[in-house]
C-alpha positions as CSV (number, residue, x, y, z in Angstrom):
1,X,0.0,0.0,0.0
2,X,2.6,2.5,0.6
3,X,4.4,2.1,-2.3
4,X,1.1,2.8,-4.4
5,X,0.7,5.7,-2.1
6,X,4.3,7.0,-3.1
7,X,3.2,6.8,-6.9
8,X,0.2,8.2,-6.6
9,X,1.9,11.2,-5.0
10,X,4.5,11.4,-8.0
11,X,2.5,11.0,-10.4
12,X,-0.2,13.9,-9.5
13,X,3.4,15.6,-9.2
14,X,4.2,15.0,-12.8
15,X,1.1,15.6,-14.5
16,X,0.8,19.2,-13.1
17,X,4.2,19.9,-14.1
18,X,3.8,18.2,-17.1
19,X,1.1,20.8,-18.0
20,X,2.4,23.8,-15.8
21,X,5.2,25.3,-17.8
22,X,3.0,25.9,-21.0
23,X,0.1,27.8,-19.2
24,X,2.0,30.0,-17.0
25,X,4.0,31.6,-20.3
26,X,1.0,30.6,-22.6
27,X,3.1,28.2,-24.7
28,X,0.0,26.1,-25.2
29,X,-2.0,28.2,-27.2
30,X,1.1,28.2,-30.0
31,X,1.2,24.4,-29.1
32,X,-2.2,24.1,-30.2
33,X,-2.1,26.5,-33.3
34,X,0.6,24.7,-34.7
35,X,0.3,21.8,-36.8
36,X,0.9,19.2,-34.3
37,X,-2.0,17.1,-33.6
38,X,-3.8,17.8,-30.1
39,X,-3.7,13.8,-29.7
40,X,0.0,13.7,-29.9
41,X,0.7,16.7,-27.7
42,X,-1.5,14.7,-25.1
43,X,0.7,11.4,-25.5
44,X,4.0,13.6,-24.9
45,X,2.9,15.2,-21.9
46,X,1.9,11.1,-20.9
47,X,5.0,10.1,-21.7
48,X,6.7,13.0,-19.4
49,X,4.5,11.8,-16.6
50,X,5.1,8.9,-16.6
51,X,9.0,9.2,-17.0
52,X,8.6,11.3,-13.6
53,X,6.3,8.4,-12.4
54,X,8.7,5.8,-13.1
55,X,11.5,7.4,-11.9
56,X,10.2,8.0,-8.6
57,X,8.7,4.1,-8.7
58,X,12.2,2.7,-8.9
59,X,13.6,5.0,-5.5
60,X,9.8,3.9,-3.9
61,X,11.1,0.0,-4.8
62,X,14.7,0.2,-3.2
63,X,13.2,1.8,0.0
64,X,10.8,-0.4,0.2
65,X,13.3,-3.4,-0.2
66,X,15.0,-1.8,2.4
67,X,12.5,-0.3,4.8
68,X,10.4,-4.1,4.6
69,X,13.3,-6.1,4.6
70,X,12.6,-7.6,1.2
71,X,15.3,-9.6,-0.9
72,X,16.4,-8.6,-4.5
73,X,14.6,-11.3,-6.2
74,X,12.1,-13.0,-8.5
75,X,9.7,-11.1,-6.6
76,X,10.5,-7.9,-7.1
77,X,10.7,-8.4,-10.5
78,X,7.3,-9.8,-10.8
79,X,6.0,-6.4,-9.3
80,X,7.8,-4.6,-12.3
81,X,4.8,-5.4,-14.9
82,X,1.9,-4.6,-12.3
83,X,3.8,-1.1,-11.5
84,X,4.3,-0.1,-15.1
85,X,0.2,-0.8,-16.1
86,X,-0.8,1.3,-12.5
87,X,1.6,4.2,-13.8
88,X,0.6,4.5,-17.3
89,X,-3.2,4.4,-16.0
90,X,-2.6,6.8,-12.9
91,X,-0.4,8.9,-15.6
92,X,-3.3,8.5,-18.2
93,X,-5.7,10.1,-15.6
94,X,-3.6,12.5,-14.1
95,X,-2.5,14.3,-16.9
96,X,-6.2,14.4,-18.3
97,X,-7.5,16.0,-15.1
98,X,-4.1,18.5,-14.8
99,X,-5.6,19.7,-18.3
100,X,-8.9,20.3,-17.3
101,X,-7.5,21.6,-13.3
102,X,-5.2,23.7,-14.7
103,X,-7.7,26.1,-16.2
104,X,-9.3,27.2,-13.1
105,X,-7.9,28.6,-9.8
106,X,-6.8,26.0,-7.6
107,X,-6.1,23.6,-10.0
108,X,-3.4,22.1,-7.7
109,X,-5.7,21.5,-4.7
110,X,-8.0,20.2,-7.3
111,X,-6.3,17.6,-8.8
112,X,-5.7,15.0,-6.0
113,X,-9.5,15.9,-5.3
114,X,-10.5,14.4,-8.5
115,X,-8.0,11.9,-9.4
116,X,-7.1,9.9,-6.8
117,X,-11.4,9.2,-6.0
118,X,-11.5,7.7,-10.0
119,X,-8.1,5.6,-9.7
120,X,-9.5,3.9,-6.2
121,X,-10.3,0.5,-8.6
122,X,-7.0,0.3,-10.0
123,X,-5.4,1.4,-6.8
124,X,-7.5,-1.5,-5.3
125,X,-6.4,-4.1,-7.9
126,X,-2.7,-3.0,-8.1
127,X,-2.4,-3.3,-4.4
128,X,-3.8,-7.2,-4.9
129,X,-1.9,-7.6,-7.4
130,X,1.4,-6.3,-5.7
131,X,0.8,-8.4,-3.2
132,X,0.2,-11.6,-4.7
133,X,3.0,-10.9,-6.6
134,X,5.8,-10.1,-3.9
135,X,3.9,-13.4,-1.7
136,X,5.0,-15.8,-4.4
137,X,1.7,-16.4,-6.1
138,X,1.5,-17.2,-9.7
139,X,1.0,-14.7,-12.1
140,X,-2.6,-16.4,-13.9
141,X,-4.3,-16.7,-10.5
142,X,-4.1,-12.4,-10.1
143,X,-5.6,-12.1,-13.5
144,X,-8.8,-10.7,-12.6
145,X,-6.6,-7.6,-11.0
146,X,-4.5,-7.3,-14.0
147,X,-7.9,-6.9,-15.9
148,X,-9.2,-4.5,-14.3
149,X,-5.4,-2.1,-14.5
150,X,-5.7,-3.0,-18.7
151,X,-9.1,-1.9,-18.9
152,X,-8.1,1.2,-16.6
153,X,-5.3,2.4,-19.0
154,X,-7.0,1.5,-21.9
155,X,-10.2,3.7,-20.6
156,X,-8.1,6.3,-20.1
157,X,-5.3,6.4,-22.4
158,X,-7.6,6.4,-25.2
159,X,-10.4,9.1,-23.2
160,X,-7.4,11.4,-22.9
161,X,-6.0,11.4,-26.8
162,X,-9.8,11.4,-27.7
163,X,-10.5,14.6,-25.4
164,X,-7.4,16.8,-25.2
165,X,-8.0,18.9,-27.6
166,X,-11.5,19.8,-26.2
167,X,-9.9,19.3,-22.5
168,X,-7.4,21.8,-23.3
169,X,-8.8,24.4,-25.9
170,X,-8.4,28.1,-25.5
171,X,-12.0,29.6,-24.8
């Protein structure tokens, strides 16, 4: 639970800086006057979120080894695949949300208020997961968890290219 807790925290992080650096000097209105399609801009700022995500997903995984008492093993690699679908879902979700939070005051405060409420399933099911996985339990018995994380970052992966460019039009 604590490490989900840790990547939850990054990755609200990483979405609103993702997103943060083009409204304060109004970068994104040439961003979305140029040529680039708005579906493509949405998958780069992803991509950076996710990079922050996983970044801060590795240091959560060595302290946790460490704080827990865990060994470097099979284990831990096992948890790799489980980690990667609840960031890019979380990071799907997140940097949606920072698009539409970042248009009105508070948009900081607002975020967490909003995302982490809609990510309680895959939270739910990536904290199963996680710990079947680090327990020793085969990988086909936690399938109905790894269902539901696919079905979370394909809902929302594909909601956020399909909406950006509404999400994040100037008015």
């Amino acid at each position: 639970g604590a490490l989900w807790v840790a990547m939850v925290f990054a990755g609200m992080l990483g979405a609103n800086r993702a997103l943060l650096a083009e409204r304060d000097n109004g970068a994104i209105r040439g961003l979305l006057l140029s040529p680039l399609d708005p579906g493509t801009l949405y998958a780069a700022k992803l991509v950076a979120a996710l990079m922050f995500m996983a970044v801060a997903e590795v240091g959560a995984v060595i302290l946790m080894v460490l704080f827990f008492n865990l060994e470097f093993d099979a284990s831990i690699a096992r948890l790799a695949p489980i980690l990667a679908l609840g960031a890019i879902g979380f990071s799907a979700l997140a940097t949606l949300l920072s698009a539409i939070t970042g248009r009105t005051r508070g948009g900081d405060m607002l975020l967490p208020i909003l995302a982490v409420p809609i990510f309680v399933p895959a939270l739910i099911a990536g904290v199963k997961a996680s710990a079947a996985a680090l327990a020793g339990i085969p990988l086909d018995s936690m399938g109905q968890w790894l269902k539901i994380m696919v079905a979370f970052d394909v809902l929302f992966v594909t909601a956020g290219y399909l909406l950006f460019e509404h999400v994040v039009g100037e008015d």
